[in-house]
C-alpha positions in Angstrom: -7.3 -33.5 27.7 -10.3 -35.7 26.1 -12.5 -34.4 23.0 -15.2 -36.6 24.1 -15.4 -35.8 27.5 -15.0 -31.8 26.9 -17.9 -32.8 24.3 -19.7 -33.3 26.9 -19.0 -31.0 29.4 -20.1 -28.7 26.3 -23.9 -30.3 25.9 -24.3 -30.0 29.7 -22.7 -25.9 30.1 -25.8 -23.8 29.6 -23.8 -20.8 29.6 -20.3 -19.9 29.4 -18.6 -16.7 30.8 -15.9 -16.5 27.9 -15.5 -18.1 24.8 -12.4 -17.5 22.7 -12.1 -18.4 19.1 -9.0 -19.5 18.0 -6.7 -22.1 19.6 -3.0 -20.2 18.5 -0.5 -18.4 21.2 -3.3 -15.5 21.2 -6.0 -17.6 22.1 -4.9 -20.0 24.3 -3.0 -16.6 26.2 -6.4 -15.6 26.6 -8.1 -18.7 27.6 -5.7 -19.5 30.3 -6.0 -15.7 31.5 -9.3 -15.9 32.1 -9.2 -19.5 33.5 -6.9 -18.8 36.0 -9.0 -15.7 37.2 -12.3 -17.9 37.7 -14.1 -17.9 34.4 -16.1 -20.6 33.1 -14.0 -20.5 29.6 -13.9 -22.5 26.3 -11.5 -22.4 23.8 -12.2 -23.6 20.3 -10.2 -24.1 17.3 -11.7 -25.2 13.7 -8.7 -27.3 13.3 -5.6 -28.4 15.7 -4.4 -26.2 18.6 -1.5 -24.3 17.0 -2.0 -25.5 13.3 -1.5 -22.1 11.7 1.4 -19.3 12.2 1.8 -20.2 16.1 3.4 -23.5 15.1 5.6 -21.9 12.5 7.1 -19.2 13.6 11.5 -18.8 14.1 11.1 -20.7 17.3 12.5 -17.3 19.4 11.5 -16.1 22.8 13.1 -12.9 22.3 12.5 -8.7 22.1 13.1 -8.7 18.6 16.8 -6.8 17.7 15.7 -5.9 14.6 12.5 -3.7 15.7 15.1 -1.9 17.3 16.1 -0.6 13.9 12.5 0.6 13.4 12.6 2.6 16.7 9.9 0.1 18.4 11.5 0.3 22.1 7.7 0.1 23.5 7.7 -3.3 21.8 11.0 -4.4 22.9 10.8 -3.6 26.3 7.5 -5.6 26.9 8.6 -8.5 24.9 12.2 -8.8 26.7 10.0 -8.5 29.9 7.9 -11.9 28.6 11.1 -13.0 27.7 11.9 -13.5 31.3 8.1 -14.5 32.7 7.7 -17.6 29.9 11.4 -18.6 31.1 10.7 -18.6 34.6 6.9 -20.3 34.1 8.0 -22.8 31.5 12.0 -23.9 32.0 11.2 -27.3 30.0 10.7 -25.7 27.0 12.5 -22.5 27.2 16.1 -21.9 26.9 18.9 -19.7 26.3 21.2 -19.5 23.3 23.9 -17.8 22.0 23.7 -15.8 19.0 26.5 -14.1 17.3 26.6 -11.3 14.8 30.1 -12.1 12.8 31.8 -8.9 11.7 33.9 -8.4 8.6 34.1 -4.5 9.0 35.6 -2.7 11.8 32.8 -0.5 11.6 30.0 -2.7 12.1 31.3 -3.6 15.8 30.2 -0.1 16.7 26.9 0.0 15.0 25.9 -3.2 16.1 27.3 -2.9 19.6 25.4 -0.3 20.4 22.6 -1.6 19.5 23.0 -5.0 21.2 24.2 -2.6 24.0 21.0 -1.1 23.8 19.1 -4.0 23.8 20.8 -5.0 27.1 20.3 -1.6 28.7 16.2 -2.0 27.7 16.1 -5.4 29.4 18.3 -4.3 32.4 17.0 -6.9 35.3 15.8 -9.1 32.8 18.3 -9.8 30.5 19.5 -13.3 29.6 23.0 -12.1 29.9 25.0 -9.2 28.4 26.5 -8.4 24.9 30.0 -9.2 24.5 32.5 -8.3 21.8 34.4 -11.4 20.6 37.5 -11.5 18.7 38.1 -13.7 15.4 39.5 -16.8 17.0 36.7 -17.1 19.8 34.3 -16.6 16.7 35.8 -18.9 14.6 35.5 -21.5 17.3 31.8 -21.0 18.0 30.5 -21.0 14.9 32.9 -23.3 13.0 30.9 -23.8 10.0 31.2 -20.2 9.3 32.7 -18.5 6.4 36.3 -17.6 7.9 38.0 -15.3 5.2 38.0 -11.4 5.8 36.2 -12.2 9.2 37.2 -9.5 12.2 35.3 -11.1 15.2 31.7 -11.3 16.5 29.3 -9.5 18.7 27.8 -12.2 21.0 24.3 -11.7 22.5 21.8 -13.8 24.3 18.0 -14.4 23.4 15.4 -17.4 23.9 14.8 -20.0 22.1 11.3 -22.8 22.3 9.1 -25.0 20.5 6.4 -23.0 19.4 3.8 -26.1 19.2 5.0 -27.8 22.4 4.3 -24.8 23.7 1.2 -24.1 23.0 -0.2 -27.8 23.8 1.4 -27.1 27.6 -0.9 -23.9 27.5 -3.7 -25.8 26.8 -3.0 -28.5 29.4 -2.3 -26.1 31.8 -6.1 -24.4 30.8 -7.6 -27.4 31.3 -5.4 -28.3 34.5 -7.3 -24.2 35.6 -11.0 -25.3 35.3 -11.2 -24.1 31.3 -12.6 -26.4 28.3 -10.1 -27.0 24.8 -12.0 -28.5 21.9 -9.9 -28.7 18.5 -11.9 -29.2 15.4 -14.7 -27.2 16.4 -15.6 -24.4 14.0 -16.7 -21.1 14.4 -19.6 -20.5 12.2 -21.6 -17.3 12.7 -22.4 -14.8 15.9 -26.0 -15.2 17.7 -27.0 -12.0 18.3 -29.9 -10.6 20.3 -30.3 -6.3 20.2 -27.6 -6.3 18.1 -24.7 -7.8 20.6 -23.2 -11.3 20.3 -24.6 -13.6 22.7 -23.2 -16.6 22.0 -22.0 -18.5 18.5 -22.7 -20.9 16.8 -20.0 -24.0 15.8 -19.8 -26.8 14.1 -17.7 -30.1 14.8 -15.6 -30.3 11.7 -15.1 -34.5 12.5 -18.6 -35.4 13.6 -20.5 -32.7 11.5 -22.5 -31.8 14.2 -23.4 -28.4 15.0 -23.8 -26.2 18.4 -25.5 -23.4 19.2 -22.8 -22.0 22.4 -24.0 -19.0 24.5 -21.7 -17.2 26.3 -21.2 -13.5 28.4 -18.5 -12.7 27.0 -16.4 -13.7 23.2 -12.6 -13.4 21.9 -11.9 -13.4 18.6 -8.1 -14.8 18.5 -8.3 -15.9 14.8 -4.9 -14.1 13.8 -4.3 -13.7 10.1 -8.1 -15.0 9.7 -9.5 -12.6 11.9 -10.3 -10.0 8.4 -13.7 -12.4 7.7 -14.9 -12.3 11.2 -14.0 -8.7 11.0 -16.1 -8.0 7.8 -18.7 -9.3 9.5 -19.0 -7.0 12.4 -18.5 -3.9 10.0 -15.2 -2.6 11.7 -12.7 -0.4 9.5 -9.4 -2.5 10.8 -8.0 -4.6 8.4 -5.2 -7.2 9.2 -2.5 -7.2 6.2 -0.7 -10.2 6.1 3.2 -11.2 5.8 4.4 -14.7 5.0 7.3 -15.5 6.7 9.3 -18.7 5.2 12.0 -21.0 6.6 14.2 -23.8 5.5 15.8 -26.7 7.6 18.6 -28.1 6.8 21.1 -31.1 8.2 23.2 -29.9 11.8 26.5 -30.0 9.7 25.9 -26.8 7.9 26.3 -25.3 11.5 27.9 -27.7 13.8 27.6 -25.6 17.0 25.1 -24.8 19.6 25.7 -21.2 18.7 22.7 -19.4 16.6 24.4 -17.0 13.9 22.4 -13.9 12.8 23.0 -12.4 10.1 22.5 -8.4 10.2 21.6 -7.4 6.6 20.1 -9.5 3.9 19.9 -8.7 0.7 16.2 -7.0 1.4 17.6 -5.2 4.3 15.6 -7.2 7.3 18.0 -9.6 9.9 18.5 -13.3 8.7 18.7 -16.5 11.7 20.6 -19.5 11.2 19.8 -21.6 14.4 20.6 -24.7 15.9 17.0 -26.4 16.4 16.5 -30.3 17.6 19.8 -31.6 16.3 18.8 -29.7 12.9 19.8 -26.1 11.6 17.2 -23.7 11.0 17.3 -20.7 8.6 14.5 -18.1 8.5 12.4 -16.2 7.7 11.6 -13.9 4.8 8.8 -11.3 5.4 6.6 -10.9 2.2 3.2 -9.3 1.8 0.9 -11.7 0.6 -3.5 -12.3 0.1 -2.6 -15.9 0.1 -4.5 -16.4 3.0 -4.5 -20.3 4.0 -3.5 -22.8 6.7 -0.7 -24.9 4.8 0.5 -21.7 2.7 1.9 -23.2 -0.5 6.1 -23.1 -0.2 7.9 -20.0 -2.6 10.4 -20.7 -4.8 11.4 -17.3 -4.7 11.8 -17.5 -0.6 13.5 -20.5 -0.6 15.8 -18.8 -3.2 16.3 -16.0 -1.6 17.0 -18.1 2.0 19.4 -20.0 0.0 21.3 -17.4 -1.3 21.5 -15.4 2.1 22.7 -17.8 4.5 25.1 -19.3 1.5 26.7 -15.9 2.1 27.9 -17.1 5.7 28.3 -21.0 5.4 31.6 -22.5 4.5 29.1 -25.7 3.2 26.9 -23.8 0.8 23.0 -25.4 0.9 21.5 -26.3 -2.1 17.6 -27.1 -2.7 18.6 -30.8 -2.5 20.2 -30.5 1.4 16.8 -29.1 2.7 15.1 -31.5 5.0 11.8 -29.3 5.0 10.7 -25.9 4.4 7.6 -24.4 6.1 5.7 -21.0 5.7 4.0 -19.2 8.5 1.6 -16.1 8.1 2.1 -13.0 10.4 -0.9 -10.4 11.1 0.1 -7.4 11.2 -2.4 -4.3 11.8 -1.9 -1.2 9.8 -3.3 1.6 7.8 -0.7 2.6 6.5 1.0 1.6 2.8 4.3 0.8 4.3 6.3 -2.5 3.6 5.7 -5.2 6.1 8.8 -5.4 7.1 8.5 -2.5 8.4 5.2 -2.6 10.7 4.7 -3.1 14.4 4.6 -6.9 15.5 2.9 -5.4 18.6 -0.8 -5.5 19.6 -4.4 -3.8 19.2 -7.2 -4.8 21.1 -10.7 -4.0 19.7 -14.3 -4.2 20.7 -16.7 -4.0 17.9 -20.3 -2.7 18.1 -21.7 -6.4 18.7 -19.1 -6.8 22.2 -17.1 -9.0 20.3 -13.3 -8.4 21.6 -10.9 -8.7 18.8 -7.2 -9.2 19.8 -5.1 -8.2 16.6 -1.3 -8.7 15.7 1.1 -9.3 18.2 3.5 -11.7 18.4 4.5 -15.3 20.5 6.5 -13.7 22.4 4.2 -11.3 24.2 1.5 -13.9 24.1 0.8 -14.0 27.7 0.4 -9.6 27.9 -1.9 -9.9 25.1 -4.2 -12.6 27.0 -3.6 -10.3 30.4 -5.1 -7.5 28.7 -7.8 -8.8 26.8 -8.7 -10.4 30.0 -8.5 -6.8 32.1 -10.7 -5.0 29.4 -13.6 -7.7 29.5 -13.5 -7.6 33.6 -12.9 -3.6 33.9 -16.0 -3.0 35.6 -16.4 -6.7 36.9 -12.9 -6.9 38.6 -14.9 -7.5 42.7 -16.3 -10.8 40.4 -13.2 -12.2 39.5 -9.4 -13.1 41.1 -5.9 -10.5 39.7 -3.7 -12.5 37.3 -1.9 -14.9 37.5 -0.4 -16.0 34.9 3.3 -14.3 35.7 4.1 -16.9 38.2 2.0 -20.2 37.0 4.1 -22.9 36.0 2.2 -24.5 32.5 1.6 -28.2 33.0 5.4 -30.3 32.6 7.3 -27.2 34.5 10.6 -29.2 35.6 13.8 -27.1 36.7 16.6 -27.8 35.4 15.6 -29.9 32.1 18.2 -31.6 30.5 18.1 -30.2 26.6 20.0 -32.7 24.9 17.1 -35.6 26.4 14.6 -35.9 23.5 11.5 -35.9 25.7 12.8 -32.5 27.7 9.8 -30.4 26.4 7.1 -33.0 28.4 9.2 -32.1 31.5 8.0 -34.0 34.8 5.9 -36.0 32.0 8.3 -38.1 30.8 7.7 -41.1 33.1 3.9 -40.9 31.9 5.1 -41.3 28.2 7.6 -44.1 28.7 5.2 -46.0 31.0 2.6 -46.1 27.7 4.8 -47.7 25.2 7.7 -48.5 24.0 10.6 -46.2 24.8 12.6 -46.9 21.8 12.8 -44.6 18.4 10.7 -45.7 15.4 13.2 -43.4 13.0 16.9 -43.4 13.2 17.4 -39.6 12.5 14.5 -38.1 15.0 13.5 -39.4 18.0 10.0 -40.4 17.8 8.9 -43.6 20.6 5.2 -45.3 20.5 5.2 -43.8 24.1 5.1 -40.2 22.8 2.6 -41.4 20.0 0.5 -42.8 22.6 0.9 -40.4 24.6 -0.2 -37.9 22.3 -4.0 -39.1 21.6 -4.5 -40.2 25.5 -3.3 -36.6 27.4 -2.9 -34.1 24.3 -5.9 -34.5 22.4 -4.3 -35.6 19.0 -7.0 -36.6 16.4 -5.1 -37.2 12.9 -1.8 -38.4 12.5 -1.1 -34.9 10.9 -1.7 -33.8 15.1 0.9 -36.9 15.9 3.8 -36.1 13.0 3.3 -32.1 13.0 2.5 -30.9 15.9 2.7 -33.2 19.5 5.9 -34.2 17.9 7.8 -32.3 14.9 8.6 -34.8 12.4 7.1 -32.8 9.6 8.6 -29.7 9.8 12.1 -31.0 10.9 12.4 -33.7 8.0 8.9 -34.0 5.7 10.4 -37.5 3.7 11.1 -38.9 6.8 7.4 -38.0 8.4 6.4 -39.5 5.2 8.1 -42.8 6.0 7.1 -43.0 9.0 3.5 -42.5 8.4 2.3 -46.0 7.6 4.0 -46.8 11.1 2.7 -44.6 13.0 -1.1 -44.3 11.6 -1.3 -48.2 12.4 -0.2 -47.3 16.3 -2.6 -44.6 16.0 -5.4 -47.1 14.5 -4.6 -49.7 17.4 -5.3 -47.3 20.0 -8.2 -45.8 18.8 -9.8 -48.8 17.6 -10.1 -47.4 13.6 -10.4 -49.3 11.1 -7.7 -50.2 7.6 -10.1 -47.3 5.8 -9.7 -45.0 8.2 -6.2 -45.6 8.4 -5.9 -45.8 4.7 -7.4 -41.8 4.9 -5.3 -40.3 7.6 -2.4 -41.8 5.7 -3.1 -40.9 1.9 -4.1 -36.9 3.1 -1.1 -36.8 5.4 1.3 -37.7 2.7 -0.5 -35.3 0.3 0.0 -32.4 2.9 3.8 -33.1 3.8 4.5 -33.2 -0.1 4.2 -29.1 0.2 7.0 -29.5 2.9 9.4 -31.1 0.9 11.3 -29.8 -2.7 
């Protein structure tokens, strides 16, 4: 991946045959869809790939248990379905893990058995593994930092577990790797239309200030909880209502396992995760309505409150606002008419074509990333299908597919590009709490299209949102590496480093 060369390959592309705005899971699902099936395709984003909600989310791969309790099978059957399809295409980045519901009330083995039961029975030949019931020793032993007294035993289930950005920068490898064209920091700024129907858009290159006037057959709007202005625009009556969705990191010690605990009823009556993430514990995530509509959503005392309080309920060390390493917000769009809590809507998908052909993929979740991109794809081509090749994108390894990835290796998630990174610098870590090598720094402006060292510390690696003081620390270190490479200048170092250390100050308390 090279901005300048795609820059180019831009200029010299009189016409596309689908451009997608938007460079989250939905986008990039889409992009690579349409890729794979022979379509000229390029996908833009007005900032990094990923930088909103589809680098935030719980980190899950799962059907969702708890839209279970709101009678969503539909939804749970085609997510535990991808569930199975992004293990199998992406084994680097995907795994397995244990959660376990902890029971203190004879009861609640029966109501949430059967529902994990339930969940099992939906995936049937896909399932990860089935739902067992646990007694209070073998809890006790896998979740040690548990809250022991009145506990009866566990119910013990298995979901997925990824890197949300790592994720989606394989995607966009892989598009490019496919024949498509990834630009980050390219902007859409307004449709070109001719009779009344989009053909084409026009952007504008947020770093180099110049503009572009793209045509193109075929548009997708994938702009997720941003999607409402584009949508205003082409006069449609769907409106995306919005749901922040907060969570708090914390030192592994709160939860020294490699066990996930979920707990089944907070105090608002939605499921709670407490999860093992990259040597860190992760706790999330609230779900609150909210017309706060921005990238870097500005943390809630009230969330982090509430998070506090919650998993304190369950952990024998109780976290205070002091022992949180970084806490980050995501936004959810959800689609709905209705007046009903958020909490309660469908995380599941609507596809809509307004009057201008523009395609509008609304909702969904990571999860289901790849079905949304399938069908977006399959409405565009319904009457073109002779034109084009079937999908694909079930059995296409993304770019760094490796079998058999060791999870405890630092570098697992660049699979069979591990040799690449430690052939471009040095191999050693510049922090002594996160791994972090000049290789994967490197690395990260050469093959992954990183531009700022917010790219570098947020997204190509997770510094930020794993321990913000310590991406602070590291900053000055690594925006000099950057500077080095890229042949920039003290100013433009000075820059990168002063508004990066603003932006992780809202990641911090």
């Amino acid at each position: 991946m090279n901005r300048d060369e795609n820059l180019i390959k831009l200029g010299e592309t009189e016409v596309w045959d689908l451009i997608v705005i938007g460079g989250g899971a939905t986008g990039l699902g889409a992009a690579l869809e349409g890729a794979t099936r022979g379509m000229k395709v390029l996908l833009i984003d007005k900032f990094d790939f990923a930088k909103g909600t589809s680098s935030r989310s719980t980190k899950l791969i799962h059907g969702g248990v708890r839209y279970l309790r709101n009678g969503d099978f539909k939804l749970v059957r085609k997510a535990l379905k991808e569930r199975h399809t992004l293990k199998k295409i992406a084994p680097h980045i995907v795994n397995n893990r244990d959660f376990i519901i902890p029971i203190y009330n004879w009861i609640d083995f029966f109501v949430y058995g059967i529902g994990l039961k339930i969940y099992d029975l939906i995936a049937g030949k896909y399932s990860f593994g089935p739902t067992l019931f646990i007694g209070r020793k073998k809890t006790s032993e896998a979740l040690p930092g548990m809250i022991q007294k009145g506990l009866k035993g566990g119910v013990q289930y298995q979901d997925g577990q990824f890197d949300d950005a790592r994720f989606a920068i394989s995607l966009a490898k892989t598009i490019e790797e496919q024949g498509g064209v990834c630009i980050n920091y390219l902007g859409f700024e307004s449709f070109i239309e001719q009779d009344k129907k989009a053909q084409g858009i026009l952007a504008k290159d947020t770093l180099n200030k110049q503009s572009y006037h793209i045509r193109s057959k075929h548009i997708i709007n994938a702009t997720g909880v941003f999607s409402n202005t584009i949508l205003e625009a082409v006069k449609s009556d769907i409106k995306i209502r919005t749901s922040r969705g907060t969570h708090l990191v914390l030192d592994r010690s709160f939860l020294p396992s490699d066990t996930a605990l979920m707990v089944p009823k907070t105090s608002d009556g939605r499921v709670l995760f407490i999860i093992p993430w990259r040597q860190h514990v992760l706790i999330g995530t609230t779900d609150i309505e909210t017309e706060d509509i921005a990238f870097e959503p500005k943390k809630s005392q009230n969330d982090i409150a509430f998070l506090l309080s919650n998993a304190g309920n369950y952990m024998k060390k109780q976290p205070q606002l002091e022992d949180v390493k970084s806490v980050y917000s995501g936004l959810r769009p959800l689609v709905s008419a209705a007046k009903k809590n958020t909490k309660y809507l469908s995380r599941d998908h609507f596809l809509l074509q307004s009057q201008n052909d523009v395609l509008h993929i609304l909702g969904g979740k990571w999860t289901t990333y790849r079905l949304m991109g399938e069908e977006a794809i399959e409405k565009l081509l319904a009457h073109k299908t002779h034109q084009y090749s079937q999908s694909k994108t079930q059995q296409l390894h993304l770019i760094g597919y490796q079998t058999h990835p060791n999870f405890e290796d630092p570098l697992h998630m660049y699979g069979d590009k591990k040799k690449i990174i430690e052939s471009l610098g040095a191999t050693t870590s510049l922090s002594q709490t996160i791994f972090l090598s000049e290789g994967m720094i490197i690395y990260a402006m050469k093959h992954e299209m990183a531009c700022t060292l917010e790219d570098i510390l947020s997204r190509r690696t997770r510094i930020l949102f794993l321990n913000a003081r310590e991406a602070i620390r590291l900053a000055p270190i690594v925006v000099e590496i950057m500077g080095g490479f890229l042949q920039k200048d003290k100013k433009w170092e000075k820059e990168q480093r002063d508004f990066f250390i603003h932006l992780a100050s809202n990641y911090h308390i």
